[in-house]
ModelCIF file with pLDDT and N, C-alpha, C, O atoms, coordinates in Angstrom:
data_MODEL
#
_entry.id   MODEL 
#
_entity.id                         1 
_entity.type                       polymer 
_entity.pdbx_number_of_molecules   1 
#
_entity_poly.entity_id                      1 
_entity_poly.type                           'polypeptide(L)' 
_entity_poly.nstd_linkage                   no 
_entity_poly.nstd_monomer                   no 
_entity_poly.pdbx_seq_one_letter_code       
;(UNK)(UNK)(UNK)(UNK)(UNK)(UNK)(UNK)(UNK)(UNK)(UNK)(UNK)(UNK)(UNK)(UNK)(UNK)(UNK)
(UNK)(UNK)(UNK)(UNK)(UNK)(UNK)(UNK)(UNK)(UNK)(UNK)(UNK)(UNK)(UNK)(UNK)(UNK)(UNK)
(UNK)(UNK)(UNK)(UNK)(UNK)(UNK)(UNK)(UNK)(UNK)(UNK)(UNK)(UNK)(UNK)(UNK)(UNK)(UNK)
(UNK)(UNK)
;
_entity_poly.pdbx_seq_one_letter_code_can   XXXXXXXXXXXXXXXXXXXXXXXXXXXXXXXXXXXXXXXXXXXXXXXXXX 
_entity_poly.pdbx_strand_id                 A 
#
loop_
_entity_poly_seq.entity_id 
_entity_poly_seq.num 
_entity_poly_seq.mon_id 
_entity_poly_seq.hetero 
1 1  UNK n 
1 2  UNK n 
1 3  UNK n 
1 4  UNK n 
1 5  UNK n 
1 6  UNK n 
1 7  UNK n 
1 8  UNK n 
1 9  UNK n 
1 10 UNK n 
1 11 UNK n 
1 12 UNK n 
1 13 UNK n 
1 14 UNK n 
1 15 UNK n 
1 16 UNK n 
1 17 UNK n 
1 18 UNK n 
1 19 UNK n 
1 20 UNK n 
1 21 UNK n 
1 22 UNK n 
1 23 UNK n 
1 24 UNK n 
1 25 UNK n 
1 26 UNK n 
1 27 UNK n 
1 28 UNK n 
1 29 UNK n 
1 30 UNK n 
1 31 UNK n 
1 32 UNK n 
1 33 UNK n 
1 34 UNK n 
1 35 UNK n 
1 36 UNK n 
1 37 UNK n 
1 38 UNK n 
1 39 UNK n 
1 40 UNK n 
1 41 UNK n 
1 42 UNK n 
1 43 UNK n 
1 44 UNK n 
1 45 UNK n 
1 46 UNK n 
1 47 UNK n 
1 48 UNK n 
1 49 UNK n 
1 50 UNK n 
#
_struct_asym.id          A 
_struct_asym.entity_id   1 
#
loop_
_ma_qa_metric.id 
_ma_qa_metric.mode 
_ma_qa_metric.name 
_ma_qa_metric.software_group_id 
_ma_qa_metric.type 
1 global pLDDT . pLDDT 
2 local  pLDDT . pLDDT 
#
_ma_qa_metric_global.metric_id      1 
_ma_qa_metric_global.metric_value   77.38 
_ma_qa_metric_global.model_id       1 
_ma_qa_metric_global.ordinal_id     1 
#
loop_
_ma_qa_metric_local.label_asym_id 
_ma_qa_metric_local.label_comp_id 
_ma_qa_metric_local.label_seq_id 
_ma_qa_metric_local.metric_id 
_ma_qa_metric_local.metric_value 
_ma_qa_metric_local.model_id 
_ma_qa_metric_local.ordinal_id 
A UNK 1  2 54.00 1 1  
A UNK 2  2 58.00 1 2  
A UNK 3  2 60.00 1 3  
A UNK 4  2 54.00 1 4  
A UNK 5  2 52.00 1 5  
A UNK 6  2 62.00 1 6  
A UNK 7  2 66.00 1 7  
A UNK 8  2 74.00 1 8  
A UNK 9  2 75.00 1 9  
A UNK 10 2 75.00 1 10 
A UNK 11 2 75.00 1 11 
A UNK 12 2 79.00 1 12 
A UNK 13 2 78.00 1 13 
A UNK 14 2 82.00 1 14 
A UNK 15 2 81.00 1 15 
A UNK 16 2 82.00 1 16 
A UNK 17 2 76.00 1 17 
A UNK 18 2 76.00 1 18 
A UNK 19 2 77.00 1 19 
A UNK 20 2 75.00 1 20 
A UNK 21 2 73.00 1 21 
A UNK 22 2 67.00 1 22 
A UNK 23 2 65.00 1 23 
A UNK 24 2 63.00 1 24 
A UNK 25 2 63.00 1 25 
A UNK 26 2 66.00 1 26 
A UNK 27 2 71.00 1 27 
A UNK 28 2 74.00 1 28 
A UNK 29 2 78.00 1 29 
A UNK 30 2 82.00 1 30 
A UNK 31 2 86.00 1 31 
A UNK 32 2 88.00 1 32 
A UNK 33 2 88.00 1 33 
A UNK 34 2 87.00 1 34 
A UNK 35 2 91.00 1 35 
A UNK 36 2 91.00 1 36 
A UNK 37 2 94.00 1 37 
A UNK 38 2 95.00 1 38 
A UNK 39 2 95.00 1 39 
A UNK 40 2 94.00 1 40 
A UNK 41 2 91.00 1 41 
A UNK 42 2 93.00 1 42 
A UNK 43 2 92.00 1 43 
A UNK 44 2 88.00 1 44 
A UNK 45 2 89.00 1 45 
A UNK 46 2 90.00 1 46 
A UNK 47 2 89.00 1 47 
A UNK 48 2 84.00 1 48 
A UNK 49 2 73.00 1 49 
A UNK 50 2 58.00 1 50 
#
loop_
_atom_site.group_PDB 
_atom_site.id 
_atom_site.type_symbol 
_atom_site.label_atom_id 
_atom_site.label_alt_id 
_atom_site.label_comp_id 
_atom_site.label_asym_id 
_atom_site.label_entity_id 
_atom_site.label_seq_id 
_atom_site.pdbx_PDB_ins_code 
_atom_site.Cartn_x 
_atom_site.Cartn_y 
_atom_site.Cartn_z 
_atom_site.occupancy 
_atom_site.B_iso_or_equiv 
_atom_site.pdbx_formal_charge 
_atom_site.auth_seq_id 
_atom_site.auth_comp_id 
_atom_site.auth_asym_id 
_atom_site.auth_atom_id 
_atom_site.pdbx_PDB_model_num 
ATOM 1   N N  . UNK A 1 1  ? -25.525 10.640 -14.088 1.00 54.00 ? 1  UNK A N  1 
ATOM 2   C CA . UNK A 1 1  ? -25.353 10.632 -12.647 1.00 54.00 ? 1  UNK A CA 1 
ATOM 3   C C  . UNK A 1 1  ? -25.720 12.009 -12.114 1.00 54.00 ? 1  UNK A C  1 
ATOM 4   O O  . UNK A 1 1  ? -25.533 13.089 -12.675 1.00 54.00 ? 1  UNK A O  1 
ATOM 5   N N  . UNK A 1 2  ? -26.462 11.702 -10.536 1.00 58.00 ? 2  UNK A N  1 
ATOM 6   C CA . UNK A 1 2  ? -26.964 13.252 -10.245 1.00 58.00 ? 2  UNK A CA 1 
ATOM 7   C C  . UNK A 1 2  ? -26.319 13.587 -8.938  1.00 58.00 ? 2  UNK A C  1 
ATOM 8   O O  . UNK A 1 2  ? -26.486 13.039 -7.848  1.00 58.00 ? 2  UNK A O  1 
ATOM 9   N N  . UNK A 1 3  ? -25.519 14.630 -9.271  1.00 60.00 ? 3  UNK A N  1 
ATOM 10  C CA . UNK A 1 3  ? -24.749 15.300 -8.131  1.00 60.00 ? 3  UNK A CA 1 
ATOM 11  C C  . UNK A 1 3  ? -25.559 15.185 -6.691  1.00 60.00 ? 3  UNK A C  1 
ATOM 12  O O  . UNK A 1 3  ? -26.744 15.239 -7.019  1.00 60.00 ? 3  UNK A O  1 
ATOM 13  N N  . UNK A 1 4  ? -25.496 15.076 -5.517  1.00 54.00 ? 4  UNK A N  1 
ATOM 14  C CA . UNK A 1 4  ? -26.725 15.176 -4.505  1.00 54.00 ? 4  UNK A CA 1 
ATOM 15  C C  . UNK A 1 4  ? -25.803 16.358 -3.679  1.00 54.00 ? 4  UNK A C  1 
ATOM 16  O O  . UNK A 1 4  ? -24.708 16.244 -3.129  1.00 54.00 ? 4  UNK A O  1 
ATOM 17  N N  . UNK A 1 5  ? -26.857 17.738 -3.847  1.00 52.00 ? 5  UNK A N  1 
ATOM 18  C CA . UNK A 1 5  ? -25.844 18.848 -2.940  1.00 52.00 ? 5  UNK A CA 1 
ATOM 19  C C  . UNK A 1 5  ? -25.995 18.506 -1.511  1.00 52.00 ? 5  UNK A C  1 
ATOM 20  O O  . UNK A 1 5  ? -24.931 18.442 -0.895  1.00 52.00 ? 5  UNK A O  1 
ATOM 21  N N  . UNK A 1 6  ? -27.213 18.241 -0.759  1.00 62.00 ? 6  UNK A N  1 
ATOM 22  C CA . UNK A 1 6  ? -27.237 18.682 0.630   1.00 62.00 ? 6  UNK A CA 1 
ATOM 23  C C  . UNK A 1 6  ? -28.454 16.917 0.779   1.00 62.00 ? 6  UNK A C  1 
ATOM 24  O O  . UNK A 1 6  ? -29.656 17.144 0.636   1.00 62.00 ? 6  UNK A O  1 
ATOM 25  N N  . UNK A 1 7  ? -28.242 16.125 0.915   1.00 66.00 ? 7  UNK A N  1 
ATOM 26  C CA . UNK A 1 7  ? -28.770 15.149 1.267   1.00 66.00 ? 7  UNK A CA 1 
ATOM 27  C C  . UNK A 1 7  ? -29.571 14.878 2.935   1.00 66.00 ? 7  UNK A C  1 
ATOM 28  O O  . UNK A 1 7  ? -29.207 15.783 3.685   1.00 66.00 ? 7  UNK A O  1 
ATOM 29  N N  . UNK A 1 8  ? -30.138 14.292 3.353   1.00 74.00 ? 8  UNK A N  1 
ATOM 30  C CA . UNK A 1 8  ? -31.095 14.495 4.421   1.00 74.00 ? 8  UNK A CA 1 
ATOM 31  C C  . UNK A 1 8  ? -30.895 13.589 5.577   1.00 74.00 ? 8  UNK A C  1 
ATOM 32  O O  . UNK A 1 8  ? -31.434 13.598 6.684   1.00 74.00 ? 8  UNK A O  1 
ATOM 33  N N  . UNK A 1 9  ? -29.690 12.540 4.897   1.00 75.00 ? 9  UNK A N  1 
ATOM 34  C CA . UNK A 1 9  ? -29.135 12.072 6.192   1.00 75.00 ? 9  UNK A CA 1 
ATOM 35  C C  . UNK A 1 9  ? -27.847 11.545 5.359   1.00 75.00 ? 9  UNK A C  1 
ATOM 36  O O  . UNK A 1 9  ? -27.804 11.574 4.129   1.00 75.00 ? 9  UNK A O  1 
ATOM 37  N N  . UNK A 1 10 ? -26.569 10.952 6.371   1.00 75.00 ? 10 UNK A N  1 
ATOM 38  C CA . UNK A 1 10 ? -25.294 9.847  6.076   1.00 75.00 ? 10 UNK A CA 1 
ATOM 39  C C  . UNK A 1 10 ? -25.940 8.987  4.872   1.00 75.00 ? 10 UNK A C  1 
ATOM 40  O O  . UNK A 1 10 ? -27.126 8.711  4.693   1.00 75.00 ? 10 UNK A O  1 
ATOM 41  N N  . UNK A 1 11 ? -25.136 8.745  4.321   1.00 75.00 ? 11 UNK A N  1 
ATOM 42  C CA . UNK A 1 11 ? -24.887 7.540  3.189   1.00 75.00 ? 11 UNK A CA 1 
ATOM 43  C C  . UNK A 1 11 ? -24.047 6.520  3.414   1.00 75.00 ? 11 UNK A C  1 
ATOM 44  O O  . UNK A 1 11 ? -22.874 6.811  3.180   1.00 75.00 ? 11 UNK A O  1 
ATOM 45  N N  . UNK A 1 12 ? -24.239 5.423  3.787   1.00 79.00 ? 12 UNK A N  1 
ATOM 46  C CA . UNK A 1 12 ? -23.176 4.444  4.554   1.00 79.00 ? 12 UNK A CA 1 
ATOM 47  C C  . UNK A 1 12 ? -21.884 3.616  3.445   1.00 79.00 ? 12 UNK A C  1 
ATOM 48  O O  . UNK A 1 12 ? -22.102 2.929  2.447   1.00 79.00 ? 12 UNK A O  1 
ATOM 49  N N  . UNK A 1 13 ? -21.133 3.828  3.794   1.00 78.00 ? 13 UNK A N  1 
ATOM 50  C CA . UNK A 1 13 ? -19.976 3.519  3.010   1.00 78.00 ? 13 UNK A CA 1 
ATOM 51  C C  . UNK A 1 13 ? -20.817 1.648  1.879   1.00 78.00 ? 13 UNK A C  1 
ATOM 52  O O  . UNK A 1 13 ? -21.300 0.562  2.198   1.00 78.00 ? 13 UNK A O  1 
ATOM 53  N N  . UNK A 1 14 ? -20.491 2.394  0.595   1.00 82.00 ? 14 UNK A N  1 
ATOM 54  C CA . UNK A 1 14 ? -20.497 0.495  -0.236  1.00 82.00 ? 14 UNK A CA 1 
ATOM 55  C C  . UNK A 1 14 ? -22.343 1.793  -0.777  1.00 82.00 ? 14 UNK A C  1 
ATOM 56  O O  . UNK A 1 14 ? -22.534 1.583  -1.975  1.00 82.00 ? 14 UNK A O  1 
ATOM 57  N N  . UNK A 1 15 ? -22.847 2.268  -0.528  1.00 81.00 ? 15 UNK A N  1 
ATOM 58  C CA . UNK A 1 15 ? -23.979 2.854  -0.682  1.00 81.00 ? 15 UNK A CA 1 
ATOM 59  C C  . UNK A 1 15 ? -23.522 3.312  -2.446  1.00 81.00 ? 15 UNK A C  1 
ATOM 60  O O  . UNK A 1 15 ? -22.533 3.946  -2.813  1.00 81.00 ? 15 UNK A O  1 
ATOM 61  N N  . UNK A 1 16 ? -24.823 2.627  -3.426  1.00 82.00 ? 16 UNK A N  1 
ATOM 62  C CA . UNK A 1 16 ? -24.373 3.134  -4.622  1.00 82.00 ? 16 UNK A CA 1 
ATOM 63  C C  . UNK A 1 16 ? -24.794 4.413  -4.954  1.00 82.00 ? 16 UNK A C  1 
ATOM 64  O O  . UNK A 1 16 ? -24.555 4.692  -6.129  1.00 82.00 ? 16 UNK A O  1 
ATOM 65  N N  . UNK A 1 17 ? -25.469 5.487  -4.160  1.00 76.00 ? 17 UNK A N  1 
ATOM 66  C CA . UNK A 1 17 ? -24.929 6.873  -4.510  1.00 76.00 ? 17 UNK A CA 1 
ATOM 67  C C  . UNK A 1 17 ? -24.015 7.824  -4.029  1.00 76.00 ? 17 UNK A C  1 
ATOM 68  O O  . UNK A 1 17 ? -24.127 9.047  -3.945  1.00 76.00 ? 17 UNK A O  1 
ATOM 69  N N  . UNK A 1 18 ? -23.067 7.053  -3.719  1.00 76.00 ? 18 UNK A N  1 
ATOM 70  C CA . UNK A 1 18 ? -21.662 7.439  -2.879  1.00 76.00 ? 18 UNK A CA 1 
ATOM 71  C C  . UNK A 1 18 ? -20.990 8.485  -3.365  1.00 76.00 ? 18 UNK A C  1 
ATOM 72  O O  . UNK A 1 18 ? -20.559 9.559  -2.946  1.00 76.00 ? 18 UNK A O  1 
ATOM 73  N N  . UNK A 1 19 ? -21.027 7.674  -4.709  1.00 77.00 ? 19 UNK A N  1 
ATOM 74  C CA . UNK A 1 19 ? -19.946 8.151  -6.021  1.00 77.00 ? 19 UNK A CA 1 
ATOM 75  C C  . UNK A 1 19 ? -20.663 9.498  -6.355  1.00 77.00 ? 19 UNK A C  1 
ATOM 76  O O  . UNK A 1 19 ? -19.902 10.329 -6.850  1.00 77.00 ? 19 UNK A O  1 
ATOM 77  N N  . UNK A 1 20 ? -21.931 9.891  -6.200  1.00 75.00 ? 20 UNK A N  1 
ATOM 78  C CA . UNK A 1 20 ? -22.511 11.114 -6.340  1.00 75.00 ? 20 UNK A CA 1 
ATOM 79  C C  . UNK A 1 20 ? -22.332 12.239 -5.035  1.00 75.00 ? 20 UNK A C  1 
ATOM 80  O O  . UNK A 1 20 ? -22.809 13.368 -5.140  1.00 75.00 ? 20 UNK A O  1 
ATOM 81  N N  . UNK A 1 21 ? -21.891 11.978 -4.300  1.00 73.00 ? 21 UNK A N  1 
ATOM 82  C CA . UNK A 1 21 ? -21.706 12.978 -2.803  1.00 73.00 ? 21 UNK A CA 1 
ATOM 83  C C  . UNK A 1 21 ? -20.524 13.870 -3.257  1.00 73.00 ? 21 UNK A C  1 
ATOM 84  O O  . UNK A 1 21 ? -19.537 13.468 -3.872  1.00 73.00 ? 21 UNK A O  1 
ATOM 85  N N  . UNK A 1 22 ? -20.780 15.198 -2.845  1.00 67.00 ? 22 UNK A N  1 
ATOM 86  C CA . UNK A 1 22 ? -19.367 16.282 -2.995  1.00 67.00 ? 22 UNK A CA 1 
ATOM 87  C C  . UNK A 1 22 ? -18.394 16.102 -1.621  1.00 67.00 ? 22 UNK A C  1 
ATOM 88  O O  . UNK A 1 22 ? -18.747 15.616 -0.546  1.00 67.00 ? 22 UNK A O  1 
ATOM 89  N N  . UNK A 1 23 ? -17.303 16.543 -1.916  1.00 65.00 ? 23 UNK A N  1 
ATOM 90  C CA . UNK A 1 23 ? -16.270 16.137 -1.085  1.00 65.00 ? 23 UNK A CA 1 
ATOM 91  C C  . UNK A 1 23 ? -16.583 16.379 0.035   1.00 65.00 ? 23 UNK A C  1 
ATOM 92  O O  . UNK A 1 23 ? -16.404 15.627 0.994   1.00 65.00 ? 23 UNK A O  1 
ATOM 93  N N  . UNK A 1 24 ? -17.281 17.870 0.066   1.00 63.00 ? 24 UNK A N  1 
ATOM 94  C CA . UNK A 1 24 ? -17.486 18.798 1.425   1.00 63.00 ? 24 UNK A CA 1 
ATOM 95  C C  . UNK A 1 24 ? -18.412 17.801 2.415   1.00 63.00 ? 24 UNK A C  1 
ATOM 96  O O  . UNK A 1 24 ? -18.489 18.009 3.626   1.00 63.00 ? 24 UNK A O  1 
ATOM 97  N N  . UNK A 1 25 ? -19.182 16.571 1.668   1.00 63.00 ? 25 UNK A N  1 
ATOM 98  C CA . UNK A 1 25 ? -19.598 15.720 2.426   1.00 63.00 ? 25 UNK A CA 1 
ATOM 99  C C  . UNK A 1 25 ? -19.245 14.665 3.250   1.00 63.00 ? 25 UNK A C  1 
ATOM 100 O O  . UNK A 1 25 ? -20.009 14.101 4.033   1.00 63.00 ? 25 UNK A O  1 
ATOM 101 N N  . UNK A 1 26 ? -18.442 14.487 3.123   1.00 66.00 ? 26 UNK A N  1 
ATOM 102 C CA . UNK A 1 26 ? -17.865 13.058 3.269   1.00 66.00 ? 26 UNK A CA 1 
ATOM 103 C C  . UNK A 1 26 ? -17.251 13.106 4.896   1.00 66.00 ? 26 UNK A C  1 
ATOM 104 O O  . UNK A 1 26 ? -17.054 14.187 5.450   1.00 66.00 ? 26 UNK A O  1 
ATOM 105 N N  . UNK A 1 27 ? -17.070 12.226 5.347   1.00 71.00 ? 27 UNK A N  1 
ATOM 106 C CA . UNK A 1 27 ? -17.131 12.355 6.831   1.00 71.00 ? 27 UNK A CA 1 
ATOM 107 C C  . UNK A 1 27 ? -15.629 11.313 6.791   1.00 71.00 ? 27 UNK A C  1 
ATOM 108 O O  . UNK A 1 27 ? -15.544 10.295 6.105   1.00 71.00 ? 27 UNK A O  1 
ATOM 109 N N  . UNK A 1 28 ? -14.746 11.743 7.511   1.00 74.00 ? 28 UNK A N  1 
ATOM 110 C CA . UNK A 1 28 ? -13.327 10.693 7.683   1.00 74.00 ? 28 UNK A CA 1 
ATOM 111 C C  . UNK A 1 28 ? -13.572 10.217 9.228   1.00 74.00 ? 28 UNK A C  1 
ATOM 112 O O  . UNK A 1 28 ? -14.248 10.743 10.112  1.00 74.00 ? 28 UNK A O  1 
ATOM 113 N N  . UNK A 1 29 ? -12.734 8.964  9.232   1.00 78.00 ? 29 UNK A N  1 
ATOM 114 C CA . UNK A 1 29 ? -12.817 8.583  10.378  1.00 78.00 ? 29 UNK A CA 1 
ATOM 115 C C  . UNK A 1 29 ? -10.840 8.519  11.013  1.00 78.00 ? 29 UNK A C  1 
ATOM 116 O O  . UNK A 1 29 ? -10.046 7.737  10.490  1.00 78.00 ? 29 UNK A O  1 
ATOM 117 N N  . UNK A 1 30 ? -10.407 9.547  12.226  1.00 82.00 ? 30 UNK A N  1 
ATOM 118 C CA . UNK A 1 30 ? -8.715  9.259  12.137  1.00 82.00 ? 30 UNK A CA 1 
ATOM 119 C C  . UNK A 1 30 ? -8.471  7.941  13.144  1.00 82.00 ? 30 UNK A C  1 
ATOM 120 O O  . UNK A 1 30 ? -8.977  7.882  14.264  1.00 82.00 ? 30 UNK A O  1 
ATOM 121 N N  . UNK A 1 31 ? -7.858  7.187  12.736  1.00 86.00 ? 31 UNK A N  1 
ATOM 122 C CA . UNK A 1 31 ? -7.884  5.870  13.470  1.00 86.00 ? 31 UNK A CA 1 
ATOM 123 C C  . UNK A 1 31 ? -6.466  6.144  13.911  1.00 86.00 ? 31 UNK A C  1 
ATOM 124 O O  . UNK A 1 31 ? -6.050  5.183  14.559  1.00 86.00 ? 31 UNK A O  1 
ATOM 125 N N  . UNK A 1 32 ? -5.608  7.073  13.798  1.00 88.00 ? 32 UNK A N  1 
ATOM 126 C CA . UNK A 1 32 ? -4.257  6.932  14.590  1.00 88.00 ? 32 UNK A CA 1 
ATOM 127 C C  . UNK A 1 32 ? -3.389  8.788  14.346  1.00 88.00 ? 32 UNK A C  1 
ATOM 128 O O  . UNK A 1 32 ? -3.355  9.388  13.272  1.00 88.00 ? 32 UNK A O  1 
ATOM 129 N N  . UNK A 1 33 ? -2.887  9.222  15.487  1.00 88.00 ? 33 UNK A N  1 
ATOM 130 C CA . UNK A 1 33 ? -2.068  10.550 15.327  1.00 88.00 ? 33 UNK A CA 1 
ATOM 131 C C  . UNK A 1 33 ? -1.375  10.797 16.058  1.00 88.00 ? 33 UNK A C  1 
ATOM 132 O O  . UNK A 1 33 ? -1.448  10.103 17.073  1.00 88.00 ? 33 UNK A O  1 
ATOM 133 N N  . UNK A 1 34 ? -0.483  11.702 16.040  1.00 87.00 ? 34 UNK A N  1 
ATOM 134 C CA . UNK A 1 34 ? 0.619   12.205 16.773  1.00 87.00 ? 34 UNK A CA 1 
ATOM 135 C C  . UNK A 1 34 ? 0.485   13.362 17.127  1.00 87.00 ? 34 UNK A C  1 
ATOM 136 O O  . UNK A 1 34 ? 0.659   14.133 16.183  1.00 87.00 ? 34 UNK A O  1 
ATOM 137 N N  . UNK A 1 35 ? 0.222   13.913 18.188  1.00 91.00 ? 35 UNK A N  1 
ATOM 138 C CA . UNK A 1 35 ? 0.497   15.265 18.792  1.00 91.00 ? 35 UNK A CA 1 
ATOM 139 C C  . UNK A 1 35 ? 1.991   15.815 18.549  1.00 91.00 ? 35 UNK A C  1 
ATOM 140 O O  . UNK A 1 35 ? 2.908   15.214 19.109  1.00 91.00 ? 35 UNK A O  1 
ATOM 141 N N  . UNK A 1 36 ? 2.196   16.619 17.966  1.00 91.00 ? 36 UNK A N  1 
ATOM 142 C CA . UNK A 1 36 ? 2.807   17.478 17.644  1.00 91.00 ? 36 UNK A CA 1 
ATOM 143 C C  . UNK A 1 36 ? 3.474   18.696 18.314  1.00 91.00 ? 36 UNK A C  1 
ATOM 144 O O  . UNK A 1 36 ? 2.906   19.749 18.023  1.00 91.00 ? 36 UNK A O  1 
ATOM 145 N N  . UNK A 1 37 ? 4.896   18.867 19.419  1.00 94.00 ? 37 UNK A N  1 
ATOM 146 C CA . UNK A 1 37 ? 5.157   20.473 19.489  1.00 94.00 ? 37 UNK A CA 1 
ATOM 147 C C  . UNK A 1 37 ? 5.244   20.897 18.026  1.00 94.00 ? 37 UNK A C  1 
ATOM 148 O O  . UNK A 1 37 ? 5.176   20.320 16.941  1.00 94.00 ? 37 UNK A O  1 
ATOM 149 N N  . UNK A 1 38 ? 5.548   23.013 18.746  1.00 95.00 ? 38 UNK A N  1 
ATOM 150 C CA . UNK A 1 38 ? 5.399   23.677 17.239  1.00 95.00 ? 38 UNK A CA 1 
ATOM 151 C C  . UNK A 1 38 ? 7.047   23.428 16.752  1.00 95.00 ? 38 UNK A C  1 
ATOM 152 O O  . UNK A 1 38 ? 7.431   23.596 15.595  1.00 95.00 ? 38 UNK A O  1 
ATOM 153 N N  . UNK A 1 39 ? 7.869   23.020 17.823  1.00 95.00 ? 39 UNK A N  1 
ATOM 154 C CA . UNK A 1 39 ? 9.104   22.831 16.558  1.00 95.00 ? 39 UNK A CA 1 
ATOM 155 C C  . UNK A 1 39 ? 9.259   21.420 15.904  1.00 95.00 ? 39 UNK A C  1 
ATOM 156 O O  . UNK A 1 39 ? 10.105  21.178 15.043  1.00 95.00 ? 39 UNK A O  1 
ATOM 157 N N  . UNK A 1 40 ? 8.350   20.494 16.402  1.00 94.00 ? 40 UNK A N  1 
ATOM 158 C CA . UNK A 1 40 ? 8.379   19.433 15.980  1.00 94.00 ? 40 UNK A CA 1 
ATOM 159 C C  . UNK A 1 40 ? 7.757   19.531 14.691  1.00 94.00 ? 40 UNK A C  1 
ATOM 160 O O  . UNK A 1 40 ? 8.313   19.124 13.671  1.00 94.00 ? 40 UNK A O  1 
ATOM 161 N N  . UNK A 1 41 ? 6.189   20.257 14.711  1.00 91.00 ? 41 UNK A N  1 
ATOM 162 C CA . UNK A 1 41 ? 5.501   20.627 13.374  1.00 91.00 ? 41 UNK A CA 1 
ATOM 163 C C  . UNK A 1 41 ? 6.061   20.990 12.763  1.00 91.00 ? 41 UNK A C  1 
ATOM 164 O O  . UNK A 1 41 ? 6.061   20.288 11.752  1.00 91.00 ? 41 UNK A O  1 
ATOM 165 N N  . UNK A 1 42 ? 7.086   22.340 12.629  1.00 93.00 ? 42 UNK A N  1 
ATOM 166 C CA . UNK A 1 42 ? 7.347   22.999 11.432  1.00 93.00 ? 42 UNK A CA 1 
ATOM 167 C C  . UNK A 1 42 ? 8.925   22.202 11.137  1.00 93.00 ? 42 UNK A C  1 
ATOM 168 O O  . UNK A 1 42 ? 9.516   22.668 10.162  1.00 93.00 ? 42 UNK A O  1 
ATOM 169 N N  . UNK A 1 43 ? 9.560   21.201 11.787  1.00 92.00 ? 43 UNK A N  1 
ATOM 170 C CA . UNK A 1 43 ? 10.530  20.666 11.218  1.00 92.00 ? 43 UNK A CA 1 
ATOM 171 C C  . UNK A 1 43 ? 9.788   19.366 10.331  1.00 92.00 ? 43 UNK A C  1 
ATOM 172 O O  . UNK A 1 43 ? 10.408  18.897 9.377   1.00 92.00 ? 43 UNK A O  1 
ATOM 173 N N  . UNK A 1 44 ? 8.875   18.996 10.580  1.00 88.00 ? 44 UNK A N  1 
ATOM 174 C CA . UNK A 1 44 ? 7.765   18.209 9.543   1.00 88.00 ? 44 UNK A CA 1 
ATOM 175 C C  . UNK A 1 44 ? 7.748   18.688 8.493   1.00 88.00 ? 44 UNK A C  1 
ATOM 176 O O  . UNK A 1 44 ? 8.365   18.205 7.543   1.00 88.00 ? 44 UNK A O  1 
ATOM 177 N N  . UNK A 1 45 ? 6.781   20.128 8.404   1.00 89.00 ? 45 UNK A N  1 
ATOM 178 C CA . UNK A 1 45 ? 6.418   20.837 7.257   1.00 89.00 ? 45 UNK A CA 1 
ATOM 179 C C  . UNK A 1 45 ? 7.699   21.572 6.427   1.00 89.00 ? 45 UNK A C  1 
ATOM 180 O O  . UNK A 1 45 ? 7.375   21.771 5.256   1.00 89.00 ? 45 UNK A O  1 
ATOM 181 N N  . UNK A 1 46 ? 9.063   22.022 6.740   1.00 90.00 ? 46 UNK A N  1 
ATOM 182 C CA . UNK A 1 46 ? 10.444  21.736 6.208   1.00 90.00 ? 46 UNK A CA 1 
ATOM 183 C C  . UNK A 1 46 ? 10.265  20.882 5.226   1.00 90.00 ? 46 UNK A C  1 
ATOM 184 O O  . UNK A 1 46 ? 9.974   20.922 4.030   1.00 90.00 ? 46 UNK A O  1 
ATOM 185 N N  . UNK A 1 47 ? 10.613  19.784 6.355   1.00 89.00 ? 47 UNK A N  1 
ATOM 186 C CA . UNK A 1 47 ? 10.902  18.457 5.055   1.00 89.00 ? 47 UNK A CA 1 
ATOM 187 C C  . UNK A 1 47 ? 10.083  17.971 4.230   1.00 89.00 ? 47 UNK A C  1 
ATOM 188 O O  . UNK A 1 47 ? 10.456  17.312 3.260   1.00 89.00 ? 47 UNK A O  1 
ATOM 189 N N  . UNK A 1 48 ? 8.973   18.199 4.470   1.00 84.00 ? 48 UNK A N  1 
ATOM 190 C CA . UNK A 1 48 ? 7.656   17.811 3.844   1.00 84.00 ? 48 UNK A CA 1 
ATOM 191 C C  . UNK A 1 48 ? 7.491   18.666 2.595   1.00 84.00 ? 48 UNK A C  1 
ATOM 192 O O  . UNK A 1 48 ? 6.905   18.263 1.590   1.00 84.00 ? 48 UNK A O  1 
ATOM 193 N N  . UNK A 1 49 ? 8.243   20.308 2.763   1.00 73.00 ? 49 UNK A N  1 
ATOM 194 C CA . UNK A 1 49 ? 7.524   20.930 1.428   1.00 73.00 ? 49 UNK A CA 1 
ATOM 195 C C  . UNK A 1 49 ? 8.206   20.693 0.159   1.00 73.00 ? 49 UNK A C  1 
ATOM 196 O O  . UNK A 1 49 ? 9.333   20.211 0.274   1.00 73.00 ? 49 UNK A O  1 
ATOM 197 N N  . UNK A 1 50 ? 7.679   20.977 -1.326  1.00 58.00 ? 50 UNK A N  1 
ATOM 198 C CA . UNK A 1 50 ? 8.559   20.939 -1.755  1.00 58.00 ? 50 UNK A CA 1 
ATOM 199 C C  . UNK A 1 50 ? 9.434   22.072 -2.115  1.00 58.00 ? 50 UNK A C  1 
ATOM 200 O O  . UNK A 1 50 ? 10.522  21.865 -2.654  1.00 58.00 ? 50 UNK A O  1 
#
């Protein structure tokens, strides 16, 4: 399998050289979030750490 560093366009998801793309590639899509105050954040990141 050949690593692909810098490819020349998107690779569409189900695409069988997918599995060859580096992370730094990969494109997310956020389908849902919460705005956050900062005491709301860091009482998150509290409970959240370990």
């Amino acid at each position: 399998m050949h690593v692909v560093a810098q490819p020349d366009h998107a690779l569409p998801f189900g695409h069988p050289n997918l599995p060859t793309m580096l992370a730094a590639q990969l494109i997310r899509r956020i389908r849902n979030f919460h705005v956050l105050g900062m005491k709301e954040l860091l009482r998150e990141l509290a409970e959240h750490t370990l």
